[in-house]
Backbone as a printed PyTorch tensor [residue, N CA C, xyz], in Angstrom:
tensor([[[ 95.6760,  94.9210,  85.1400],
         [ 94.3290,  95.4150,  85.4000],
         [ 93.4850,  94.3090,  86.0360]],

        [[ 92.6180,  95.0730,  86.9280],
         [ 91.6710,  93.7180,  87.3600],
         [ 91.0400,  92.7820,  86.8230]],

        [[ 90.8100,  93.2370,  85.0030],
         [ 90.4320,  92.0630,  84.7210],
         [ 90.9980,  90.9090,  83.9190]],

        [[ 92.2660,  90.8960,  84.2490],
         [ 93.5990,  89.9110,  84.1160],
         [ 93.0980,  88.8540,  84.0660]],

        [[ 92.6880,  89.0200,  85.5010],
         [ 92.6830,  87.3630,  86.3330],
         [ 91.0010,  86.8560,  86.0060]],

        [[ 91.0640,  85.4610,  85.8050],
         [ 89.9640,  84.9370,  86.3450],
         [ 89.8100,  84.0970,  87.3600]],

        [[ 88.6790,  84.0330,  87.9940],
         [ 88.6370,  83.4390,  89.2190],
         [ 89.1170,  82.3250,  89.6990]],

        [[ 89.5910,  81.6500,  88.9130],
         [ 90.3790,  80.0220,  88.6250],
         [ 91.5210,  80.6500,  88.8910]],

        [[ 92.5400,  81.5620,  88.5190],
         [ 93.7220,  82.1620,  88.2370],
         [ 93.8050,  83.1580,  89.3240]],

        [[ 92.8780,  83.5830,  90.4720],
         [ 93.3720,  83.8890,  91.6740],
         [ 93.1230,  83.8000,  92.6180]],

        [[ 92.4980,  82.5160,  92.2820],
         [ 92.1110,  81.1000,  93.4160],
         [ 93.8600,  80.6180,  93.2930]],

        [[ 94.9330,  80.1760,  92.4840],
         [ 95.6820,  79.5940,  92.0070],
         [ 96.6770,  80.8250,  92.6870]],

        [[ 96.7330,  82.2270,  92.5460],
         [ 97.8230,  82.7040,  93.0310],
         [ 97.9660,  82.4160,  94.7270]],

        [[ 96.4320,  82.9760,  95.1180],
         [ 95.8640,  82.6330,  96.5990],
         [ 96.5660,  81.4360,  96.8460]],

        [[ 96.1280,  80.5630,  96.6720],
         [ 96.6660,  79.2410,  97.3690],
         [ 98.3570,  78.9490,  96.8460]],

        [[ 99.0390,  79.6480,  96.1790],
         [100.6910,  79.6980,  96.2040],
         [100.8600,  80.7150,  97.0890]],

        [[100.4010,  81.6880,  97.6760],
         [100.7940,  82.8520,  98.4530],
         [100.2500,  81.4740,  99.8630]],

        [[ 99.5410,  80.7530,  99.9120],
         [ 98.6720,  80.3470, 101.3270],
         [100.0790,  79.3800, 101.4260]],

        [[100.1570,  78.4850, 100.5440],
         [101.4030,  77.3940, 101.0150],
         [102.8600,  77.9100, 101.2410]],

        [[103.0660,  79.3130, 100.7690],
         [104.0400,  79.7440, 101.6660],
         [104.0130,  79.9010, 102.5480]],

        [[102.7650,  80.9800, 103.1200],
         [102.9110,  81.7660, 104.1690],
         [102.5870,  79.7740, 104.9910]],

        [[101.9490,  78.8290, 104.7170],
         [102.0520,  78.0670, 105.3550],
         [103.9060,  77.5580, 106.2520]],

        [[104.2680,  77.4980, 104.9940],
         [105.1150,  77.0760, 105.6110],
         [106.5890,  78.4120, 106.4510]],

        [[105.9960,  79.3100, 106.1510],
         [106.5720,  80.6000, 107.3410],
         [106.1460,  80.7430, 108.7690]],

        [[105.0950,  79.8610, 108.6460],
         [104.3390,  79.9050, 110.2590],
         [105.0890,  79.4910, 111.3840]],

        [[106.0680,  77.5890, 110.6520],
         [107.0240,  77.3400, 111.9250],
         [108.0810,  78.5220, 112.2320]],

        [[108.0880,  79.1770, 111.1480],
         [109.5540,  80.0280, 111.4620],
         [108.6140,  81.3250, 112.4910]],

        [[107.5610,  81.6250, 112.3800],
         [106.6540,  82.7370, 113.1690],
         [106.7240,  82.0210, 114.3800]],

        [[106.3600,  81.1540, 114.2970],
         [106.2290,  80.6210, 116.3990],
         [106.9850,  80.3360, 117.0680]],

        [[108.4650,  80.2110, 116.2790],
         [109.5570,  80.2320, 117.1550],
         [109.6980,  81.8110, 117.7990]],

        [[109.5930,  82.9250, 116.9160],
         [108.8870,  83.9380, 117.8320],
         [107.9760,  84.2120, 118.7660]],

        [[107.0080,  83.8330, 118.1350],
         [105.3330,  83.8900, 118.9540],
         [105.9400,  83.2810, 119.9990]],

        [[107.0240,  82.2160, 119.8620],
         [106.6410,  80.8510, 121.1600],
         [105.3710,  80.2850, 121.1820]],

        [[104.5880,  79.8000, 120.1350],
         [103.5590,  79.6840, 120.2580],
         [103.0980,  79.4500, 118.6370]],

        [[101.8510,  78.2900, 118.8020],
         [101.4270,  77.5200, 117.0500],
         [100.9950,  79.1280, 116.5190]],

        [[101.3460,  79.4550, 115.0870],
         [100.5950,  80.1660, 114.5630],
         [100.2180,  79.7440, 113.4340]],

        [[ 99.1320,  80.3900, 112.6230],
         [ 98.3480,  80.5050, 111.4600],
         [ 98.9890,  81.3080, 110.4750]],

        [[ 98.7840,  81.5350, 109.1050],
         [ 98.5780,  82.3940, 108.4580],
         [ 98.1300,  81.9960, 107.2140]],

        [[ 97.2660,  82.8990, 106.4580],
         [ 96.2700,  82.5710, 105.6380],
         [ 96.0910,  84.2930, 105.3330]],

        [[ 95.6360,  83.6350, 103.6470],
         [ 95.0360,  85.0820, 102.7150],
         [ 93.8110,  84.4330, 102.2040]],

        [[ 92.9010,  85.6160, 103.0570],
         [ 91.4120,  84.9390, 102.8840],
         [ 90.9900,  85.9020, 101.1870]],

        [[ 91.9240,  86.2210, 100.9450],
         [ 91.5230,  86.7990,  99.5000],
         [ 92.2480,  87.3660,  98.4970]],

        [[ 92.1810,  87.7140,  97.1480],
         [ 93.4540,  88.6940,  96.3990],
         [ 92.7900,  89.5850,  95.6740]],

        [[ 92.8750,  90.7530,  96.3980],
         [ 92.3200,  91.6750,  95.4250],
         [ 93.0550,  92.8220,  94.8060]],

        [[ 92.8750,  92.3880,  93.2740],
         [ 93.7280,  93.4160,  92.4510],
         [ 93.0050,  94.9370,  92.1970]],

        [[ 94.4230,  95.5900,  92.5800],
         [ 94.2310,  96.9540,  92.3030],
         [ 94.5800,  97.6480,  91.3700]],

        [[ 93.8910,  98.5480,  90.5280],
         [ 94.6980,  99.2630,  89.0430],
         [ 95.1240,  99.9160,  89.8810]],

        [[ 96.7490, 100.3210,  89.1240],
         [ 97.7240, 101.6430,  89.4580],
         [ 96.8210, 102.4480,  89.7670]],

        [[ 95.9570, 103.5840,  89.0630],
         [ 94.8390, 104.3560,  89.4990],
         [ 94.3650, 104.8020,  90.3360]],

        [[ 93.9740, 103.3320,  91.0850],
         [ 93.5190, 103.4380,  92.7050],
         [ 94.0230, 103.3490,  93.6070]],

        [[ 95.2560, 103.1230,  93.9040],
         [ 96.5760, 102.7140,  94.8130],
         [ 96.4240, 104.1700,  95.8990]],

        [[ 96.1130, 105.2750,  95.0460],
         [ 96.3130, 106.7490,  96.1590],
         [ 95.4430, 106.7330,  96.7790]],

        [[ 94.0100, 106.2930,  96.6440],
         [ 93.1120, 106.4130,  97.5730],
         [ 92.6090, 105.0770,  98.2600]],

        [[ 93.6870, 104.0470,  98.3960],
         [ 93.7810, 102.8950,  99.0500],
         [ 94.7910, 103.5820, 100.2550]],

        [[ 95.8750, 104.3060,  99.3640],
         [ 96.8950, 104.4470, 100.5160],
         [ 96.0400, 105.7770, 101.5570]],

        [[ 95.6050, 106.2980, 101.3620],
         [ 95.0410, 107.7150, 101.8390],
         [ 94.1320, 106.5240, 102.8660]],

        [[ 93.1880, 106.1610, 102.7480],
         [ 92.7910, 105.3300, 103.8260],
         [ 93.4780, 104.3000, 104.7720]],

        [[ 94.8350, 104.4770, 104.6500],
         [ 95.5450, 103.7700, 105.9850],
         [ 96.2100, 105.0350, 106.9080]],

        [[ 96.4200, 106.3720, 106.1170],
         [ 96.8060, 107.8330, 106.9290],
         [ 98.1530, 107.4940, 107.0270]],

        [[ 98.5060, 108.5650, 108.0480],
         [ 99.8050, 108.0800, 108.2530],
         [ 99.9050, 107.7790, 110.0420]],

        [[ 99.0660, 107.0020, 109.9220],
         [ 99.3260, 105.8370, 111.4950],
         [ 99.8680, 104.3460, 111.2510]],

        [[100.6150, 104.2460, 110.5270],
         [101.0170, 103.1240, 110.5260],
         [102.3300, 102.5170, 110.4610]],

        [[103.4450, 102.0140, 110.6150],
         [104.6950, 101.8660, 110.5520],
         [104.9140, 100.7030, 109.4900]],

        [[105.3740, 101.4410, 108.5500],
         [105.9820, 100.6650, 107.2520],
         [107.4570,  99.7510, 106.9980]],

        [[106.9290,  98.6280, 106.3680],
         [108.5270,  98.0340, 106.0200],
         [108.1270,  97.0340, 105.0710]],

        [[109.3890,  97.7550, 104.4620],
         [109.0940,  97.2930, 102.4640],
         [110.8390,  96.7610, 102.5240]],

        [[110.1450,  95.5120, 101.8490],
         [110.9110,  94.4550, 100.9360],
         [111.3600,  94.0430,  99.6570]],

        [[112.4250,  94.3330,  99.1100],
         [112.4380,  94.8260,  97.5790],
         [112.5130,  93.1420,  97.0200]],

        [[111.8650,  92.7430,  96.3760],
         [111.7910,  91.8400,  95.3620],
         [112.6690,  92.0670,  94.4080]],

        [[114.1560,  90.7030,  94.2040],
         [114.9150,  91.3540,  92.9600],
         [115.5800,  89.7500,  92.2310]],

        [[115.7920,  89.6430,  91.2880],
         [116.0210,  88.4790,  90.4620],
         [115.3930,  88.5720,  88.9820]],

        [[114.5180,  87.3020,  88.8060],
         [114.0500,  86.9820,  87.6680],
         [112.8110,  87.8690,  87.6220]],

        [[112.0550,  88.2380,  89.2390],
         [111.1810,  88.9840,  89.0450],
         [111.4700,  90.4440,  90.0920]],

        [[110.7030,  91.1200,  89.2240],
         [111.0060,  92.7120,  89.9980],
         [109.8330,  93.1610,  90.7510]],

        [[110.1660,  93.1660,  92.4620],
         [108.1530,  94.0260,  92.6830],
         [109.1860,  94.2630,  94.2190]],

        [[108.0700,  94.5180,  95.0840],
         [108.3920,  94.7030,  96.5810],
         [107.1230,  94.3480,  97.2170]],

        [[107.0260,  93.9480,  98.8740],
         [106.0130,  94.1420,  99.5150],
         [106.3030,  95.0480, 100.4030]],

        [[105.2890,  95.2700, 101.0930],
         [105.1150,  96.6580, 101.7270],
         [104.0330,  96.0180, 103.0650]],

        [[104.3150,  95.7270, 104.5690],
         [103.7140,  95.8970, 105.3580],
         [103.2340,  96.9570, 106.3190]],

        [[101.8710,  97.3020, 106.5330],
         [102.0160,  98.3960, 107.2440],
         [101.2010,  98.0190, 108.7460]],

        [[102.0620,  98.0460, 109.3520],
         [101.7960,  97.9760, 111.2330],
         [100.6660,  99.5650, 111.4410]],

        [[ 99.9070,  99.1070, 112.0710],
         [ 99.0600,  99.9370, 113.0150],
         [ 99.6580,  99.6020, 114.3570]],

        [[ 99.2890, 101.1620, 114.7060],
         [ 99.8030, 100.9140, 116.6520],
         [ 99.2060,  99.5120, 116.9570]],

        [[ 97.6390,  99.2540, 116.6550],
         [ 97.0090,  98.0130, 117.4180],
         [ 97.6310,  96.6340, 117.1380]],

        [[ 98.0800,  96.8740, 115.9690],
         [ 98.8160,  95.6220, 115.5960],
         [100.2820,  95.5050, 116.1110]],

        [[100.9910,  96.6790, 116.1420],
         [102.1560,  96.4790, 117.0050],
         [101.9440,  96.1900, 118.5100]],

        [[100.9860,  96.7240, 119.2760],
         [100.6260,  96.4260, 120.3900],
         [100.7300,  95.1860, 120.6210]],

        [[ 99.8520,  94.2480, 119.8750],
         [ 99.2410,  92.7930, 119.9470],
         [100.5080,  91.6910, 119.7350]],

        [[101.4240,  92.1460, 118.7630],
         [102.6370,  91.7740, 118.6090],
         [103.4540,  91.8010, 119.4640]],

        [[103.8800,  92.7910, 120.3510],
         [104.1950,  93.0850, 121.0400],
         [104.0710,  92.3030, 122.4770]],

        [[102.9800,  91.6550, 122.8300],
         [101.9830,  91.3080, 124.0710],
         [102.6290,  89.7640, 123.6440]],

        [[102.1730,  89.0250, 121.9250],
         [102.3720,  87.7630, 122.3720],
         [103.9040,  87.5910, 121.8960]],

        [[104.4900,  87.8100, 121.1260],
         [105.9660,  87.8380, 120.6180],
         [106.6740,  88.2150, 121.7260]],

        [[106.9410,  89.4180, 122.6900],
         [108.0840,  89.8450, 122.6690],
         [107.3850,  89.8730, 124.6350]],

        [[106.2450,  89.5250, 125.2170],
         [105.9150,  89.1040, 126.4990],
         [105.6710,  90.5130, 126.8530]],

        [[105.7830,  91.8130, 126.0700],
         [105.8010,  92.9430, 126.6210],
         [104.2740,  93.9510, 126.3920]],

        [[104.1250,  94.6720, 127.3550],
         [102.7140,  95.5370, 128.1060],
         [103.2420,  96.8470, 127.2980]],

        [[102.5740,  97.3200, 126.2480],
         [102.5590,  98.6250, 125.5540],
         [101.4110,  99.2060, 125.5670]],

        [[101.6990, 100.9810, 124.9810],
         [100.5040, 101.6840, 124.6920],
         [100.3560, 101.7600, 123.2410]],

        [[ 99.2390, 102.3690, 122.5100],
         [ 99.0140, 102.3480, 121.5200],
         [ 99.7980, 103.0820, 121.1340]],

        [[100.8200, 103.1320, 120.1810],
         [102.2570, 104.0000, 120.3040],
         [102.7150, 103.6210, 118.3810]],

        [[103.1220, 104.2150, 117.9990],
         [104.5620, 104.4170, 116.6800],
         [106.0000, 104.3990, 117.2120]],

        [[105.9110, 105.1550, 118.3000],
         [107.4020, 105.3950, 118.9570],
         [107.9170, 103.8500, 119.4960]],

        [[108.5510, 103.3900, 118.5330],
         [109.0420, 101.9140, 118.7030],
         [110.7230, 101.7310, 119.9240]],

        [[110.3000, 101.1020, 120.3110],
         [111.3220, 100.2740, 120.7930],
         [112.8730,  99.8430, 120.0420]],

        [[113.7660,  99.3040, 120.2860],
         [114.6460,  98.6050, 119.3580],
         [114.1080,  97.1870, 119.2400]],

        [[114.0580,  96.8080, 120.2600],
         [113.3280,  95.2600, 120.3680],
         [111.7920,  95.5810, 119.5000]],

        [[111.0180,  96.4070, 119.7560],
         [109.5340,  96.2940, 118.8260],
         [109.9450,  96.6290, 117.1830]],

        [[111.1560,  97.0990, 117.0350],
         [111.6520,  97.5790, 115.8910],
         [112.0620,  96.2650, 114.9500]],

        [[112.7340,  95.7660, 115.9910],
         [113.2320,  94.5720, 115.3980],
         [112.5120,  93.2110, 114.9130]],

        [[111.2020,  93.7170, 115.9440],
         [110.1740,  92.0330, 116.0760],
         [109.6120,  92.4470, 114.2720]],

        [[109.2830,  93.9060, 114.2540],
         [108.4670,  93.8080, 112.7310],
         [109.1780,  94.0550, 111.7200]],

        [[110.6340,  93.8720, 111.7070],
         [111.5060,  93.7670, 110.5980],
         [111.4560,  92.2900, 110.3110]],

        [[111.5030,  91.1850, 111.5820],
         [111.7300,  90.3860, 111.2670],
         [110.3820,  89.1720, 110.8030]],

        [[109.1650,  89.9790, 110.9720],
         [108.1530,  89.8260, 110.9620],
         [107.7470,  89.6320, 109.2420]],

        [[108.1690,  90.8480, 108.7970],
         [108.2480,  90.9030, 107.2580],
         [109.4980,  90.1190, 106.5860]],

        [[110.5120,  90.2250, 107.3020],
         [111.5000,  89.3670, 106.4890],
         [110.9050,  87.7740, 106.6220]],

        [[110.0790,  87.4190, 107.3620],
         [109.4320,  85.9020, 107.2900],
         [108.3890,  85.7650, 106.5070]],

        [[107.5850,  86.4400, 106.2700],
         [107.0370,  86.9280, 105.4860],
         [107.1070,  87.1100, 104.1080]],

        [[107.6690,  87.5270, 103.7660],
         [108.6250,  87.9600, 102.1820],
         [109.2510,  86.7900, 101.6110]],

        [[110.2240,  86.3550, 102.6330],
         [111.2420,  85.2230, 102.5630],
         [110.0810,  83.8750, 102.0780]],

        [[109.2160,  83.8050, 103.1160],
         [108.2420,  82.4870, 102.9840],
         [107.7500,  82.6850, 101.4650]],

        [[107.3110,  83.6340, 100.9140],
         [106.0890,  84.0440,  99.5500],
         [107.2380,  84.2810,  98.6200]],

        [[108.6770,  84.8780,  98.3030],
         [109.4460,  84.4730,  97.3730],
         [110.2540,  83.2170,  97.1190]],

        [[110.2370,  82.7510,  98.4030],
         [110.5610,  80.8610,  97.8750],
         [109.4190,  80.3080,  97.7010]],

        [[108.4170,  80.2740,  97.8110],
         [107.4400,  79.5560,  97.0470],
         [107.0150,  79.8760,  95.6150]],

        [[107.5800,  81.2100,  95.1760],
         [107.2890,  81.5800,  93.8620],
         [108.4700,  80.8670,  93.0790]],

        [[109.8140,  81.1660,  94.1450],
         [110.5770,  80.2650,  93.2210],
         [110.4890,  78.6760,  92.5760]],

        [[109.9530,  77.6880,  93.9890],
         [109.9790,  76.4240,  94.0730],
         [108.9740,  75.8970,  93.1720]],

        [[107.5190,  76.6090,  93.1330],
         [106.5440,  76.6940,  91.6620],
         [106.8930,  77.4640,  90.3070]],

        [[107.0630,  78.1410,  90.2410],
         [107.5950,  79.1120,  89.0320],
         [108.8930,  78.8600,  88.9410]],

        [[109.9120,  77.9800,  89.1140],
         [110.6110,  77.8010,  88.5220],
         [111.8250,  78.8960,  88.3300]],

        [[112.1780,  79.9750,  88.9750],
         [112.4040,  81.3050,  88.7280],
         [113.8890,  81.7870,  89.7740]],

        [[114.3920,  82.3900,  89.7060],
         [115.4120,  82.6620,  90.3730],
         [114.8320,  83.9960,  91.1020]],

        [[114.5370,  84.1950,  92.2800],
         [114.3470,  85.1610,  92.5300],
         [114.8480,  85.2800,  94.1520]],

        [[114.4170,  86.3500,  94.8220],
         [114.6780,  86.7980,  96.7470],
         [114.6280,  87.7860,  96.9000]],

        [[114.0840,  88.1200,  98.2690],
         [113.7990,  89.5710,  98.5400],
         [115.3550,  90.0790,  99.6790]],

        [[115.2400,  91.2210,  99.3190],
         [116.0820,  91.8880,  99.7150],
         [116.0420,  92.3330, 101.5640]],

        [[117.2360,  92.3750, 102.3180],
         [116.4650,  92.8580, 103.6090],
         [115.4410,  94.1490, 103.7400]],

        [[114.6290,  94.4090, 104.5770],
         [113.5070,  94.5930, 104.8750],
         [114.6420,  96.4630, 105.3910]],

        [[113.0830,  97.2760, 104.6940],
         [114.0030,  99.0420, 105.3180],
         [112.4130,  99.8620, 105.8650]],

        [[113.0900, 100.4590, 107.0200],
         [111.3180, 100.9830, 106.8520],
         [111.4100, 102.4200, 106.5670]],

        [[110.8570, 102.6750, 105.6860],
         [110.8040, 103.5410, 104.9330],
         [109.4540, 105.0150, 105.5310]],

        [[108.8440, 104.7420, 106.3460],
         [108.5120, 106.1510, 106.7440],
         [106.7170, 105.3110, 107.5930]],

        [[106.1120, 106.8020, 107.6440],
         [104.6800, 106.0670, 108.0560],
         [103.9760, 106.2960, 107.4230]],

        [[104.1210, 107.0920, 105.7090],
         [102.7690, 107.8190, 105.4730],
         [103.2410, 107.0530, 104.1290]],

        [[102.0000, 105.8680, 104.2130],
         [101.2690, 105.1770, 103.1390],
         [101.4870, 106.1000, 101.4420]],

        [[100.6590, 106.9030, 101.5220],
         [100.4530, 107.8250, 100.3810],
         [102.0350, 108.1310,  99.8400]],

        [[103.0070, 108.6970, 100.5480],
         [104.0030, 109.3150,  99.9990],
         [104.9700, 108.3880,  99.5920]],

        [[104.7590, 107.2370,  99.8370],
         [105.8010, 106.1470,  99.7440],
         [105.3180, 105.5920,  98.3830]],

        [[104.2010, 105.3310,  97.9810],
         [103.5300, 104.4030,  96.5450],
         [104.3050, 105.4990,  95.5990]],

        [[104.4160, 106.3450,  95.0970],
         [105.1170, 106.8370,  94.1280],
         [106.2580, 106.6060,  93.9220]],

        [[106.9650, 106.3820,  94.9720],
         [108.0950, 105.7120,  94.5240],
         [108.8160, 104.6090,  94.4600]],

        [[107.8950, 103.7000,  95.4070],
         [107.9450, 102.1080,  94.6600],
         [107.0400, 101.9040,  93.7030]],

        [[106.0120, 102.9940,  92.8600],
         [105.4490, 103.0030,  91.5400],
         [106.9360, 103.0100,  90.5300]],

        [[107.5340, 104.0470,  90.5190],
         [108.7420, 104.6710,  89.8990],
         [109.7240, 104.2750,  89.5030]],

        [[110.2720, 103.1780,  91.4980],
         [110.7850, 102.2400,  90.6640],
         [111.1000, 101.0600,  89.7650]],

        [[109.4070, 100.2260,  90.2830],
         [109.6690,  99.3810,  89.3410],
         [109.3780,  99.3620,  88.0970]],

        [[108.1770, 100.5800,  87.4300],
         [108.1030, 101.0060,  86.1160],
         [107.8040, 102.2790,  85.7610]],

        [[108.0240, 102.5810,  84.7670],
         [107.7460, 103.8290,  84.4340],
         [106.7990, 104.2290,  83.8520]],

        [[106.0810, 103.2280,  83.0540],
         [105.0230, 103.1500,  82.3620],
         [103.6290, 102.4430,  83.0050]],

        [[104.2460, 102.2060,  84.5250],
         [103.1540, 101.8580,  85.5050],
         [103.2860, 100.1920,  86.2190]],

        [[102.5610,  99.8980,  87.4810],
         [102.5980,  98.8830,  87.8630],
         [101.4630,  98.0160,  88.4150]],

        [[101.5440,  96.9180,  88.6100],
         [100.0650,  96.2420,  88.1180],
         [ 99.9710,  95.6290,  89.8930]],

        [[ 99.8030,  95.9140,  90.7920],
         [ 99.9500,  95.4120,  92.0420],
         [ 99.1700,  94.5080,  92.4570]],

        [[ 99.2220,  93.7530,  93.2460],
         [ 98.4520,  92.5470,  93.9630],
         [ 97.9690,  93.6530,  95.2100]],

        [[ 96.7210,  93.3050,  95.9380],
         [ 97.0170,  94.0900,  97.4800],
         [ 95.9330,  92.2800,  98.1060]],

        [[ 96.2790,  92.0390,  99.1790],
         [ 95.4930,  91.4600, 100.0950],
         [ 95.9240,  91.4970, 101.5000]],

        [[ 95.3570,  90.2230, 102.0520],
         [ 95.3590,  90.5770, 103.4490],
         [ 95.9480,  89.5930, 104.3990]],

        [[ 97.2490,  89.4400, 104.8050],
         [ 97.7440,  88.1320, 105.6030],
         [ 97.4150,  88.3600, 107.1300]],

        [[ 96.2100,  86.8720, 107.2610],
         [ 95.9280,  87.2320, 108.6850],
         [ 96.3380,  86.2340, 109.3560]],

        [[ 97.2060,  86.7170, 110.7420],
         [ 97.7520,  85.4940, 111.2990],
         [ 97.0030,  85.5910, 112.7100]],

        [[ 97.0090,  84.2300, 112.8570],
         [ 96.0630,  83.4810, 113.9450],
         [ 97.0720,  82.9890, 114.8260]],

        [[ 96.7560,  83.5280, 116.4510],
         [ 98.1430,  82.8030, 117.5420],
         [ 96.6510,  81.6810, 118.2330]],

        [[ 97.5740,  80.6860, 118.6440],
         [ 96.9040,  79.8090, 119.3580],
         [ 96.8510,  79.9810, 120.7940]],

        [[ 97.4340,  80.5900, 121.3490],
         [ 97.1350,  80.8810, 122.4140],
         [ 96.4690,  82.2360, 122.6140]],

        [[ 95.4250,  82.3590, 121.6580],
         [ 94.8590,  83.6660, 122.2630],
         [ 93.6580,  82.8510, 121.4850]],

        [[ 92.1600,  84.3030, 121.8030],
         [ 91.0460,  83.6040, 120.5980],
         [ 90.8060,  85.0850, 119.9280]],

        [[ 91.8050,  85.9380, 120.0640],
         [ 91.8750,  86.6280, 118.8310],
         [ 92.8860,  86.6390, 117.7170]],

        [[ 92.6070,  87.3590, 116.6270],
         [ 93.7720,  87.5680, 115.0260],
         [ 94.1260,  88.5180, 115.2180]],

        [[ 95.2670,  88.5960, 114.5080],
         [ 95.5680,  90.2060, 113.8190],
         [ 95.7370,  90.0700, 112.1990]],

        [[ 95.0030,  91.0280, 111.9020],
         [ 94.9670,  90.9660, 110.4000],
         [ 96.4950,  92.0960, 109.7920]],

        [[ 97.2430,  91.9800, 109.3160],
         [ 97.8570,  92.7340, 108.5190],
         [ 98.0220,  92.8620, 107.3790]],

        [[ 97.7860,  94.3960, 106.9720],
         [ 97.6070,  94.3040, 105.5160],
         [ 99.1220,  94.2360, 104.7690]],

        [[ 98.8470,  93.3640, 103.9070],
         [100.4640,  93.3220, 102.9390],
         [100.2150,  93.5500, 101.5640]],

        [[100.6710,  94.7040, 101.1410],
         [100.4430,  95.3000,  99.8490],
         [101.9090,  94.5970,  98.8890]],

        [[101.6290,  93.8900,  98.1300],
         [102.2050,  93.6050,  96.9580],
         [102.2270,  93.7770,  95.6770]],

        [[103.7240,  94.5120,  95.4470],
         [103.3810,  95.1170,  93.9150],
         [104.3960,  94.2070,  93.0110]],

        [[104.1900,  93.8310,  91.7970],
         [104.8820,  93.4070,  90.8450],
         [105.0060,  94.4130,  89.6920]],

        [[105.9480,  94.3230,  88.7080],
         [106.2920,  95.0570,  87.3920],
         [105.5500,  94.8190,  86.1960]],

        [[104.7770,  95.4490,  85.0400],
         [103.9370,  94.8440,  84.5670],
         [104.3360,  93.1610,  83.9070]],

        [[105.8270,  93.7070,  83.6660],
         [106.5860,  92.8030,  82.6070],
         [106.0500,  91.4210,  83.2680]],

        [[106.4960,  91.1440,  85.0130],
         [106.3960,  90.2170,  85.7860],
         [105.4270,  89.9840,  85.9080]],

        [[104.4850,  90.7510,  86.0570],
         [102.9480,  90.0340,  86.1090],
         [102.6720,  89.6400,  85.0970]],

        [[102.7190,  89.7900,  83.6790],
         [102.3320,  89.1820,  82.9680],
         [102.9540,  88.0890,  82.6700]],

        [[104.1900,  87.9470,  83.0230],
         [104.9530,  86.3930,  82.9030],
         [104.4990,  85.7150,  84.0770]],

        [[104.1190,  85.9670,  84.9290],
         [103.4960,  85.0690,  85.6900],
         [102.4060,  84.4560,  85.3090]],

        [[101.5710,  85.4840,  84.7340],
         [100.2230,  84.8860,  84.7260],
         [100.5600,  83.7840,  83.2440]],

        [[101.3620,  83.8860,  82.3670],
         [101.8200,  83.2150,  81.4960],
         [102.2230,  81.6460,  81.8920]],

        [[102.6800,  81.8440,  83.1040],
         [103.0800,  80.3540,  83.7650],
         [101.7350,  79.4080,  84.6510]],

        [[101.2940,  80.5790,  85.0770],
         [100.2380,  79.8880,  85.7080],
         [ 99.2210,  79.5360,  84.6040]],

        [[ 98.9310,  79.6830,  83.7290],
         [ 97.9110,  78.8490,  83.2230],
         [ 98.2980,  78.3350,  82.2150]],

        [[ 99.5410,  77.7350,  82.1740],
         [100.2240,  76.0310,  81.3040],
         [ 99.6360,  75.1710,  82.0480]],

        [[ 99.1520,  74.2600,  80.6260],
         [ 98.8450,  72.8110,  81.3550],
         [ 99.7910,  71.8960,  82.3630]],

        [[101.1370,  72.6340,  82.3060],
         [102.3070,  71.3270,  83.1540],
         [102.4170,  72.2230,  84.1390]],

        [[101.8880,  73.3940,  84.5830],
         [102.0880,  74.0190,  85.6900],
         [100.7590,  73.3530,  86.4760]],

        [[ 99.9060,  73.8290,  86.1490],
         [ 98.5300,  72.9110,  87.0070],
         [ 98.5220,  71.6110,  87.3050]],

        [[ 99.1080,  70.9280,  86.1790],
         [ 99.5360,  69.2240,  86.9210],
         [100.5260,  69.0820,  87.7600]],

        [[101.0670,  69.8620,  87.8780],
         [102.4690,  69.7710,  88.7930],
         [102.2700,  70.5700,  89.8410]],

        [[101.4230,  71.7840,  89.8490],
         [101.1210,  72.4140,  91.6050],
         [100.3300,  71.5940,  91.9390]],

        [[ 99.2470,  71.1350,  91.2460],
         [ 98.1920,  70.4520,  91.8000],
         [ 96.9590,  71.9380,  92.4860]],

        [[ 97.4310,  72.5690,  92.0540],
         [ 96.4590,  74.1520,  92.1140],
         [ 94.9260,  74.0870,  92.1330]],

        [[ 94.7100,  73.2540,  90.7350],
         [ 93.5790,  73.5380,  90.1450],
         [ 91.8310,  73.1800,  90.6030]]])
């Protein structure tokens, strides 16, 4: 529930999600061809509850690809591409002139599989390398376009008695442009896992040792 966390405690997840995605960026610009950014300018938790009318406001314009989280901890992320964002991707990644479109390419297919598998990959080794934890995400499936119909059943599977999700916002910055693209990356964990997390993050030998605090 949202009021899990305190602001110390997701200042602390924030900046373990930021030093991954930091260090996923060299692996992004060997795509881009080009320096990129990425940064989560925030974490905002969502009760199970509200998840349907989070997803109902993305429609079904968007092209999905979910990453199953499996090891010590159980969750998935879930990116969802808008045409504009595949467009933009498209323009500096892959050198190519599109319309505002869903109807993907193999090559545009491939840029945002591999987009999320850098992604995923970057934010579950950093959970491992701090938390201590055996964990990895699974390859990347895209699972449909409509937001709404898909949360029930990555609700389902990772609990039955409900799931406690992260949602924020990874926005990556190309240097050769002077615009962003923001993409939203919905992250869900199992309650079990969220609460062992939050169990780790606020030991005294975890804060001396991320240097988080």
């Amino acid at each position: 529930m949202p009021g899990l966390l305190t602001a110390v405690e997701k200042d602390t997840i924030r900046e373990i999600l930021n030093i991954g995605l930091a260090r996923a960026a060299d692996s992004f610009a060997l795509v881009a061809q080009g320096r990129v950014l990425l940064t989560i300018p925030d974490v905002l938790i969502v009760a199970p509850g509200e998840m349907m009318e989070l997803a109902r406001g993305y429609g079904t314009r968007h092209f999905l690809v979910q990453s199953d989280i499996r090891g010590d901890f159980t969750g998935a992320t879930l990116l969802a591409f808008s045409p504009e964002h595949i467009q933009r991707l498209s323009e500096v990644c892959l050198r190519m002139k599109t319309t505002l479109s869903l109807d993907l390419s193999e090559m545009q297919r491939s840029l945002l599989l591999e987009v999320s598998n850098i992604i995923t990959g970057a934010l579950v080794t950093q959970l491992a390398n701090l938390l201590k934890v055996a964990v990895y995400g699974a390859p990347p499936t895209t699972p449909g376009t409509d937001l709404a119909s898909l949360l029930p059943l990555i609700q389902g599977d990772l609990s039955a008695a409900g799931v406690q999700p992260l949602v924020f916002t990874v926005v990556t910055e190309f240097q050769d442009s002077t615009s962003h693209i923001e993409l939203p990356l919905l992250l869900f964990f199992d309650r079990q896992t969220f609460e062992r997390m939050l169990v780790m993050i606020r030991t005294p030998e975890f804060q001396r040792a991320s240097h988080l605090r």
